[in-house]
N, C-alpha and C positions, 0 to 999 in steps of 0.2 A: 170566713177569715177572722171574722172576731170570736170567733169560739175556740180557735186555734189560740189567738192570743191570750184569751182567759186560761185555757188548758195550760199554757206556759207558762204564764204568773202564778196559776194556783198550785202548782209542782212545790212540793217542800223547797228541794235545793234548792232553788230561786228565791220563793218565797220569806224564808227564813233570813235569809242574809239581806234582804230588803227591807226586811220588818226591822233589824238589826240597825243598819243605817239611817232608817228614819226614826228610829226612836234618839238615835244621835243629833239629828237635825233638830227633833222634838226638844232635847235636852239644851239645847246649843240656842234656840230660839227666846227659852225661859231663861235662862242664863242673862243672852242681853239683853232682855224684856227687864231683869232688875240687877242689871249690871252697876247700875248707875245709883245705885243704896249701900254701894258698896265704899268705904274708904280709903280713895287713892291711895293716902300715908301708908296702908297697911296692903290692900292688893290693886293687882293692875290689868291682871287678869279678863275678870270682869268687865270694867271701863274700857277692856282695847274691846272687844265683842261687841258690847252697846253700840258701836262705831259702825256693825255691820247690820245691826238690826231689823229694815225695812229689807235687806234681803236675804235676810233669815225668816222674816213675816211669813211672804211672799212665795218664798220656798215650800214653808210648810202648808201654808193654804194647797199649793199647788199637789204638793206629795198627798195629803190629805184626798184631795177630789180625787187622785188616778187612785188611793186605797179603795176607793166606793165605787170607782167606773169598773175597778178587775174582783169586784164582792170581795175586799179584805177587807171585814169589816173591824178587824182588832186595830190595823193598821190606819184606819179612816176613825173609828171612835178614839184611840188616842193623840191622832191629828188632832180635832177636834178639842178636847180636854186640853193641850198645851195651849190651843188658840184662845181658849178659855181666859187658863190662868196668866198669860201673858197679854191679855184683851187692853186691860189700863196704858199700860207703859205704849204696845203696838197705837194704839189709835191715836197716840200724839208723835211718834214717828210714821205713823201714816196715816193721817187726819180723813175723812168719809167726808169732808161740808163742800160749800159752794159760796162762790162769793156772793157778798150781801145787797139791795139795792138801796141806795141811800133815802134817808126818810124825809117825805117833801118836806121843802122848807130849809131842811139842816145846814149847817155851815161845811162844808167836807176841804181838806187839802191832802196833799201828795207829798210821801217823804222817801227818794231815791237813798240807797245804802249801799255802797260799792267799795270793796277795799280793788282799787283798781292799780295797784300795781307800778307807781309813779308814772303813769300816762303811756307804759309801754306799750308795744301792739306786738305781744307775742307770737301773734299769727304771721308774722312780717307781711303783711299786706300793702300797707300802708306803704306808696311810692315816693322819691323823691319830690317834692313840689306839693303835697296835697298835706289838707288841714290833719290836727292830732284826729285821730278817729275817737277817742275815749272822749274830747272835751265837746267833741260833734253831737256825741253820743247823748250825753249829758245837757247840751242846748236843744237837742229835739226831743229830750222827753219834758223839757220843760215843769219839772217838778217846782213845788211852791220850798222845801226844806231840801238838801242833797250833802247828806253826810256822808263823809269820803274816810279810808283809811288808807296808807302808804301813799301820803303825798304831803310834800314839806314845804311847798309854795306854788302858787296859781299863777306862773308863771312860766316866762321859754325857757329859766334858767334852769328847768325840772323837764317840764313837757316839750317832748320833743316834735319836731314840727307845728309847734302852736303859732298858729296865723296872726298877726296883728287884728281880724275883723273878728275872729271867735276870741280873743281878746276883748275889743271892745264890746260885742256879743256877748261877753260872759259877766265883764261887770257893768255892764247897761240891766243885765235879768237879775242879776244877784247882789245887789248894792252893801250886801253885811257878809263881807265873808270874816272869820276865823278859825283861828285855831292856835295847836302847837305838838311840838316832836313830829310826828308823822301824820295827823289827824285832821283833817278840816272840815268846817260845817258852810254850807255856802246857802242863803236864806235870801226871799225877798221879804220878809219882814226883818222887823228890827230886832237884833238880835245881841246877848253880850254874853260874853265867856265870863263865866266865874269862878273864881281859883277853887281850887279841890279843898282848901282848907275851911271852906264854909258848910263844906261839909262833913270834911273823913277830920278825924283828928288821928295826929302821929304819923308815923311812916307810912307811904304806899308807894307805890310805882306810877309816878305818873303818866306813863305812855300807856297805860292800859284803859284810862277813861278820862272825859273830859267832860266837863258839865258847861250846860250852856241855858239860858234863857231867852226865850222868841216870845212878841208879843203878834200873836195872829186876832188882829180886828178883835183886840179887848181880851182873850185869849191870853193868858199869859200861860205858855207851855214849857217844862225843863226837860232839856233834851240832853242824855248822856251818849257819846259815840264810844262804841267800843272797839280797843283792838285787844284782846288777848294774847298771850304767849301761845305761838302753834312749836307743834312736835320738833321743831329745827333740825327736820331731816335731811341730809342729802339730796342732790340729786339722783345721785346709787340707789339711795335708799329710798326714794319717793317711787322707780322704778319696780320697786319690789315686786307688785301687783304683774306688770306687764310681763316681767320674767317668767314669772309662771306658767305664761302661756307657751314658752319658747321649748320644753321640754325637759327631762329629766336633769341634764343640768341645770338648766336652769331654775325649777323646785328646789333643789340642792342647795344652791346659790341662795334664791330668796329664804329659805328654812336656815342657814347658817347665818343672815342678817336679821331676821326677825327675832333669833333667839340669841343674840348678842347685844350689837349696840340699838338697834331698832327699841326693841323691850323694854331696856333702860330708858331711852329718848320721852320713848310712850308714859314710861310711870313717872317722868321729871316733870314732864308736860301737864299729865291732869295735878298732880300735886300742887304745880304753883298755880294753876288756872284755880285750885279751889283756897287757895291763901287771898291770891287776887280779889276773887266773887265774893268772898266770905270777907273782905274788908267793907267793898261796894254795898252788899246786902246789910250791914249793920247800921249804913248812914241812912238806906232808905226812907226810916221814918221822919229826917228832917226835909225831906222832900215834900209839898204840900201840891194840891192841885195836880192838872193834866199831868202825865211821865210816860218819855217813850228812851226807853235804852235799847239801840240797836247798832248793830256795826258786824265786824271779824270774831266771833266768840271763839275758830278756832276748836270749836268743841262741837258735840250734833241733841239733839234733842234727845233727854231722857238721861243724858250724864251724869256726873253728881257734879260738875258747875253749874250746868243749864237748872238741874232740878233746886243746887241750892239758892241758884239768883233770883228763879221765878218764885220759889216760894207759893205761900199761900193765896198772896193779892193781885202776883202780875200774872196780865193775859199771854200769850203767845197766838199774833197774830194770822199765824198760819196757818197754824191748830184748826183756827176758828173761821178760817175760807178757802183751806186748800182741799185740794184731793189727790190723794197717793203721795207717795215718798220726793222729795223737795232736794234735787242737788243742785250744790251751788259752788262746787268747787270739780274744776273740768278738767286737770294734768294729771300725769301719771295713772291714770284708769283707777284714781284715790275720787268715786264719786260719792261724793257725803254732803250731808249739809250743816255747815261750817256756820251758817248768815243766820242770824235770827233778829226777830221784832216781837220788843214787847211791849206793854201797856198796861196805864193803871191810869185813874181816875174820868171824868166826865166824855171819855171818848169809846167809841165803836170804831173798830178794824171791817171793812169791806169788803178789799181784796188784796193781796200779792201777787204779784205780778214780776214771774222771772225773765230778765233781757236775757237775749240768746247771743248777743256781743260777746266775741272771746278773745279779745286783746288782752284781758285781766286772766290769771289763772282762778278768778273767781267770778261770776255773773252776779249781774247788777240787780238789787230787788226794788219796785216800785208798788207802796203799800199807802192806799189810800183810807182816810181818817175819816171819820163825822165826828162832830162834838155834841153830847149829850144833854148839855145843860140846860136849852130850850132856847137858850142865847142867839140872837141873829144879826 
């Protein structure tokens, strides 16, 4: 049997138009490996591909092994070579680590990051008479920091179904909440919001970050929540994905929206995402001590927002304790990862940790801290 199937892979006709398509994959994989070096203002091309990345990786590993199991070996040694040259960009959309064990003694805390959707339950699960599920969700993970995006008040007059006892429940555990526009940070340490202008000078958008300071037992840490400008697709057009699978019309369909107003949406979207970052990234250096910027980036690792926020100093903490490809956004069969955590000064990232709650069209990350300074 398998000598049959060798004989028919190693058949020219076959062969050839195989070798043909995976060199495309090959091409397609490099591409969004350094899609994200590329300049929104000028192409978009690139930046929409980096979006697929971890399974264009993933594809060519795959194609790569079956070129070696049927002895194509042109088609398995240029597998290989793409995997190569595309190795940098791939290992931080799909990071090899494990999380960390904290180091006796260390001080460690927990920061939840959930753009949760003003407390919806898009799953309509949630029955008449029973607590919000999102704010449930949020008191049993019991995090020490829980920075939230799409929510404008911690209250009934937003969350729907919210109980009077997960009320008192909520600000019994988290005595410092703030925030503004759409973004809250909810802490049990002490915590104060600081206007942007102690940072950024001149214009910026302020719904896209918020700066905050928390004092953790001597600790004084600044924390930015981020929400970025996302694609502002349609519903039609979030669907895109899923059409595809419905058949030739439907290819047709999603091909006639991808290459019209989708396209644009997409080059509008990285464009101001890198005006945004490229504001945030210039204040940076007035930032002093711990920094953890995390929230809705909106964007996926290895973009050219993502690449120009982290820069040369900040960590990404997934990078440095996940393994395999991180999705965090769960509608429309658009699976990518949108949520990031980063880091800079006297701390170590342990683990991320993604909630599988899908009331939010995005899952909640829970990323534990230690601080480095020797401080106890």
């Amino acid at each position: 049997m398998i000598a049959k199937i060798l004989a028919f892979f190693l058949r020219p006709v076959v062969r050839i138009p195989l070798l043909i398509l995976s060199l495309l994959l090959y091409l397609l994989t490099i591409i969004a490996a350094y899609g994200g070096r590329f300049n929104p203002d000028l192409f978009s091309i690139p930046g929409s591909l980096t979006l697929l990345l971890p399974y264009f990786a993933i594809a060519s590993v795959v194609v790569t092994i079956i070129w070696f199991l049927i002895r194509g070996y042109l088609g398995g040694c240029l597998g290989v070579l793409a995997i190569i040259v595309s190795w940098g960009p791939v290992s931080v959309a799909v990071p090899l680590n494990s999380p960390k064990k904290p180091t006796p003694g260390a001080e460690t805390f927990t920061v939840l990051s959930w753009n949760m959707i003003h407390g919806w339950d898009l799953e309509k699960k949630t029955k008449p008479g029973e607590p919000n599920r999102s704010i449930q969700y949020l008191l049993d993970q019991d995090a020490d920091i829980v920075v939230l995006q799409e929510l404008n008040s911690v209250d009934s007059t937003e969350l729907q179904g919210l109980s009077p006892a997960q009320i008192k429940n909520l600000h019994d555990k988290y005595p410092y909440i703030s925030g503004v526009y759409d973004m809250r940070v909810l802490s049990k340490f002490p915590m104060l919001r600081e206007p942007g202008y102690r940072y950024i000078d001149g214009d910026y958008d302020k719904r896209r970050y918020t700066f905050y300071k928390i004092n953790l037992h001597g600790h004084l840490l600044t924390l930015i929540n981020m929400h970025l400008l996302s694609f502002r697709l349609s519903d039609e057009e979030r669907d895109v994905v899923t059409d595809m699978r419905t058949g030739v019309s439907g290819m047709k369909k999603s091909w006639n929206m991808l290459r019209t107003g989708i396209r644009e949406k997409l080059r509008l979207g990285f464009k101001t995402r890198k005006k945004d970052v490229a504001i945030l990234r210039n204040t940076l250096e007035r930032v002093h001590g711990p920094l953890i910027i995390c929230g809705d980036f909106n964007d996926v690792p290895e973009s050219y927002a993502y690449r120009l926020l982290r820069g040369d100093d900040l960590r990404d903490a997934y990078v440095e304790t996940g393994f395999g490809p991180l999705i965090t956004y769960n509608r429309h069969a658009f699976w990518v990862h949108l949520d990031q955590v980063f880091y800079r000064g006297d701390l170590k990232a342990l683990s991320v940790i993604k909630g599988t709650l899908k009331v939010s069209d995005h899952y909640p990350l829970l990323t534990t801290f230690e601080f480095t300074d020797g401080r106890r």
